[in-house]
N, C-alpha and C positions, 0 to 999 in steps of 0.2 A: 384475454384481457388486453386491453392496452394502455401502458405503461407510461408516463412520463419522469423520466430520470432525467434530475436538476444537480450540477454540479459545478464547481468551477476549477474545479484539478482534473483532468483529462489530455491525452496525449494529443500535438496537433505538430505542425512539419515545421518546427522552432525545438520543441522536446517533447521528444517522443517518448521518455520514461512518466514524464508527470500525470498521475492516474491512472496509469497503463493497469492496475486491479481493477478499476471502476470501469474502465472499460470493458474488461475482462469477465466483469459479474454483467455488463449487457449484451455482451457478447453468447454466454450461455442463454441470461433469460429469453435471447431473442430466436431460440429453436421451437419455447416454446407460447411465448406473448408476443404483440407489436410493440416494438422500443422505439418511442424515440429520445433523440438525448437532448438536452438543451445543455450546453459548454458555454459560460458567460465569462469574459474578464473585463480588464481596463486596460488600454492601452499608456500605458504610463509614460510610453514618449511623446505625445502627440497633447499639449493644452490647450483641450479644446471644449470648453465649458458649456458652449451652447449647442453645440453639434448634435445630430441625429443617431443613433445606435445604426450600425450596418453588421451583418451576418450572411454567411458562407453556410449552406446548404450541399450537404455529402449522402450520400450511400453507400453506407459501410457492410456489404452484403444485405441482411436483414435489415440493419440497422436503419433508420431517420437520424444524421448527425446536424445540427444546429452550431455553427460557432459564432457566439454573438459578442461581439466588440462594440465597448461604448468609451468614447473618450476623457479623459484625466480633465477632472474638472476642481474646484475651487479647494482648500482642506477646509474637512469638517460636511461641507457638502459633496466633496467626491463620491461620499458610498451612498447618500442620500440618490445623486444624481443614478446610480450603477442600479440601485434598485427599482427605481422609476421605469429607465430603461427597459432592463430584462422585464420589470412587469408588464409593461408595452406589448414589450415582440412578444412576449407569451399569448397575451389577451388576444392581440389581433393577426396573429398568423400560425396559431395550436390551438386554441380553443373555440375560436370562432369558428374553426372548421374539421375538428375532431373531437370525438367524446371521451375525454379521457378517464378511465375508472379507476386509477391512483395514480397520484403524486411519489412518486420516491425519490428524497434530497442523500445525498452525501454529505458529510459535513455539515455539524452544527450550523456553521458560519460561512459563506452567508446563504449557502443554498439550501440549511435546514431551516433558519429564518423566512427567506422566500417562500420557501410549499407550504409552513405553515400557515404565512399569511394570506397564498391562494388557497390554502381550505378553507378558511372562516369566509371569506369571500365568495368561493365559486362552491362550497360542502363538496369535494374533492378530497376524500384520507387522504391524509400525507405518511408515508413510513418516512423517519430519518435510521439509517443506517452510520452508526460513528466509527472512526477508525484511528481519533487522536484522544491524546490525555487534553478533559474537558477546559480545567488553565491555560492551556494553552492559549486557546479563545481569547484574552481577558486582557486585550491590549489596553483597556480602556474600560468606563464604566458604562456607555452605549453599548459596546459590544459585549459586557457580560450581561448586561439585562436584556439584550437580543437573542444570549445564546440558553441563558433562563427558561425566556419566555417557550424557545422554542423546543425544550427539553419539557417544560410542563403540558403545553397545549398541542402539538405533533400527536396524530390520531395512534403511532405504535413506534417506540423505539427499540434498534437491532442494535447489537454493539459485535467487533469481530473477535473480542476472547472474553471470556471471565471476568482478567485484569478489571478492562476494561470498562465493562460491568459495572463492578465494583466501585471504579473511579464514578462513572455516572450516578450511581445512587448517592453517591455525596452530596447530589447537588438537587436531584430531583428523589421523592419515593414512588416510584412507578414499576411495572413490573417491566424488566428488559429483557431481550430475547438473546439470548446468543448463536448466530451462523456468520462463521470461521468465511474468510475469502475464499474464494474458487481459484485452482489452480487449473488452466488450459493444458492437459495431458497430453494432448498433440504433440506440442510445441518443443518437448523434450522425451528423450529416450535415454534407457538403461545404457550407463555405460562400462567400458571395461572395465575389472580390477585391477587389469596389469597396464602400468606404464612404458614406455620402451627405455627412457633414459634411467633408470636403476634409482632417484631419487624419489625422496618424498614430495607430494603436490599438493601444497596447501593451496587456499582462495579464500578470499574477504569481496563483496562487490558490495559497492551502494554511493552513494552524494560522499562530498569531502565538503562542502559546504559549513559542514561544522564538527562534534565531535562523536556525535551520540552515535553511529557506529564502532565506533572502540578501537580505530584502525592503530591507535598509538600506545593500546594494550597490546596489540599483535606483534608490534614490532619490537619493543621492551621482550616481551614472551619467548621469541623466537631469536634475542641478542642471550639468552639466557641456554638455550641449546645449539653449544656450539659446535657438539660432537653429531651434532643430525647434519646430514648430507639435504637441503631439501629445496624447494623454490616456494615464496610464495608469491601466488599470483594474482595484483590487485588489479579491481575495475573499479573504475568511478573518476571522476572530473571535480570540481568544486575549488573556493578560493584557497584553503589548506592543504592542497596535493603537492604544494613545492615544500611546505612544511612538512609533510610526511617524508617527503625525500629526503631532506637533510635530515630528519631524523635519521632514518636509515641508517645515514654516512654516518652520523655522530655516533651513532650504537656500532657501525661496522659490521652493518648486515646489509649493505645497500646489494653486494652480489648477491646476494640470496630473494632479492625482492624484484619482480617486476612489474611496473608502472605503465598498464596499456590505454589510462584516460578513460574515457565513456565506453561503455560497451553497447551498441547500439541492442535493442531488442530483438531483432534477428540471429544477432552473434549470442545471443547468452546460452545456447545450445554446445557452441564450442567452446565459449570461457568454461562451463561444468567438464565439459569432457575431458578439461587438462588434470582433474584433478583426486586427488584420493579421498579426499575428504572435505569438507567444507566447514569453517570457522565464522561466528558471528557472536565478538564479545561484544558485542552493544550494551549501549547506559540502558536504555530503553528502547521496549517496541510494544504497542499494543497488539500486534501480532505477531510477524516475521516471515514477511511472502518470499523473501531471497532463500532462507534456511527452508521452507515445504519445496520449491522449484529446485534445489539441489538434492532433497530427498525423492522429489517424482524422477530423478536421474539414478536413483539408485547410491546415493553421497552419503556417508552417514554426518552426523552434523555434532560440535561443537557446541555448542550455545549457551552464553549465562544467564541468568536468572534477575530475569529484567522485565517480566509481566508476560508477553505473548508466548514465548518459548517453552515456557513451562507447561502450555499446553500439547504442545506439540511434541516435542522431545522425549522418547519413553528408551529405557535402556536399550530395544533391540534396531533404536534408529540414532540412536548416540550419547551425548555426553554434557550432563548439566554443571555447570561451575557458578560460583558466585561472583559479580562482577568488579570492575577495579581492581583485580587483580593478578597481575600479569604473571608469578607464581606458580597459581594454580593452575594458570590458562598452559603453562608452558610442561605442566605436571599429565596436563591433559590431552596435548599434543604429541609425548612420549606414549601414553599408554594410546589411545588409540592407531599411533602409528604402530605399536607392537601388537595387537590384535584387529588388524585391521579382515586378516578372516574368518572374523565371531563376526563379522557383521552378512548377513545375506541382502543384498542386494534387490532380488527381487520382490523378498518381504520387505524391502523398505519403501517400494516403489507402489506394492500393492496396498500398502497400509496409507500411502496419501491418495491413489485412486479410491480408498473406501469411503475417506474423510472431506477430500477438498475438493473433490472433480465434480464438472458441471453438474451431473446429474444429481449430487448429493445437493449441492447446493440450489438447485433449482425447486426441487422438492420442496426443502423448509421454506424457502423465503416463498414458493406459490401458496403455501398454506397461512403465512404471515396475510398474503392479498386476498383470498378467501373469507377469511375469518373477517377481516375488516368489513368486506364488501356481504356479507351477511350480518352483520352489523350494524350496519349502515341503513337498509331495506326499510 
């Protein structure tokens, strides 16, 4: 089949973490479909209202990459003008010269919006696959009757947990399918149980952008155990990193904490390997691709009970707590570091090869295209 995946979060050489899953699920599909991607944004420095859309054409191995930039035009008509655009370059330089036999959006908004509105147009199924809580969406009342529209009329919706799920039939009654994210098994390896420096190795990685990783439960948690020897070792960038620092200081864990910024995608193979275990108090996740990628390491995981995690997390890969509370998180951090081996390693690593690796995942979603496409007939 061939494939068009519509998104507008995807990784590109400004940031390389944003989408890097999305990428990751065309990366698999493309062993065994033609992918290609369409990546649209706005250039928000540049006001330029009457301007032309221009796009960057890649090959990403298998891949067809599209990245289409259209320039920051008036408010109110900016997203008007953005959709105009990408439905342009779609119309006359993918469809005019390929036959595409599904639509797959990312995101409600605004790339589940656009496939849906090239299916009524071109009768093209569109799958949207969601991977946010649906509120989110809802900056405005355009944009929830956009994200509405395209939760009722989208030819099959995918959601990546339960949670997830769950939230969406709030708002639509439809039936939704549940497959989990794909985790690239390559990319990471088993690693030791033993450290060389005789302490403990915690890790937290993700955006500091705002709060919803829980990074200021970790460190209240860990001012709380002050008879562990341990390091914990943060990744991630955002405008609140100098704020977690001084935290630190203020708690008088700041020696205990190290602050390495961005972990580029490449490096996340060795940020895992410094450590014994891996923590993820987040408010929320609809799923939790950092806590599976530290588990296909062999990590056992931490994690509160904040919608994705719960699905993931089973006694023999780690440790559910309930969230906002630094407490239990630091309750949790003692006993796993004292039984750290009840955990087997390479059952933990085998149980996300069962669950999240391409090939699982290729599976369910080709029968998701299937189904549609005899449907369709």
């Amino acid at each position: 089949m061939t494939i068009l995946l519509l998104t507008h979060s995807y990784p590109d050489s400004r940031i390389k973490w944003r989408g890097l899953f999305i990428q990751d699920q065309a990366l698999a599909l493309c062993e065994k479909h033609e992918i290609i991607v369409v990546y649209f944004n706005v250039d928000y420095t540049r006001f330029a209202p009457f301007s032309k859309y221009s796009f960057v054409k890649r090959q990403n191995g298998k891949i067809t990459e599209y990245e289409l930039t259209t320039g920051r035009s008036f408010p109110v008509l900016n997203q008007l003008k953005y959709f105009i655009d990408t439905s342009r370059f779609i119309s006359k330089e993918i469809l005019s010269k390929k036959i595409i036999d599904i639509i797959h959006s990312h995101l409600s908004y605004p790339a589940g919006f656009l496939g849906t509105l090239i299916q009524k147009r071109e009768k093209i199924p569109c799958v949207l696959t969601e991977h946010s809580w649906i509120k989110k969406y809802f900056r405005s009342r355009v944009h929830k009757l956009c994200v509405l529209y395209t939760l009722k009329h989208c030819a099959r919706i995918v959601a990546v947990s339960h949670a997830l799920k769950d939230d969406i039939n709030l708002y639509c009654k439809r039936q939704v399918q549940v497959i989990p994210n794909v985790i690239k098994m390559s990319k990471f390896s088993l690693q030791d149980s033993i450290k060389n420096d005789n302490k403990l190795n915690i890790g937290i990685l993700g955006g500091m952008g705002n709060y919803r990783k829980g990074l200021d439960i970790l460190i209240k948690a860990v001012s709380l155990l002050k008879d562990i020897e341990m390091t914990v070792h943060i990744g991630g960038d955002g405008k609140f990193l100098s704020t977690f620092k001084d935290m630190a200081k203020e708690l008088d864990v700041s020696g205990k904490c190290v602050f390495y910024g961005e972990i580029k995608p490449e490096s996340i193979q060795d940020f895992y390997s410094k450590l014994d275990f891996y923590v993820l108090p987040s408010r929320d996740e609809t799923f939790g691709v950092v806590a599976v990628e530290a588990m296909a390491c062999g990590l056992p995981v931490i994690a509160t009970k904040c919608g994705g995690p719960e699905e993931i997390i089973t006694k023999e890969t780690g440790v559910l707590i309930e969230k906002e509370n630094p407490q239990e998180l630091a309750k949790a951090i003692r006993s796993v570091a004292g039984n750290l081996g009840s955990y087997n390693r390479k059952t933990i690593r085998n149980y996300v090869l069962e669950k999240y690796s391409p090939d699982a995942f290729v599976a369910s979603i080709s029968k998701v295209y299937q189904e549609l496409l005899r449907n369709t007939k």
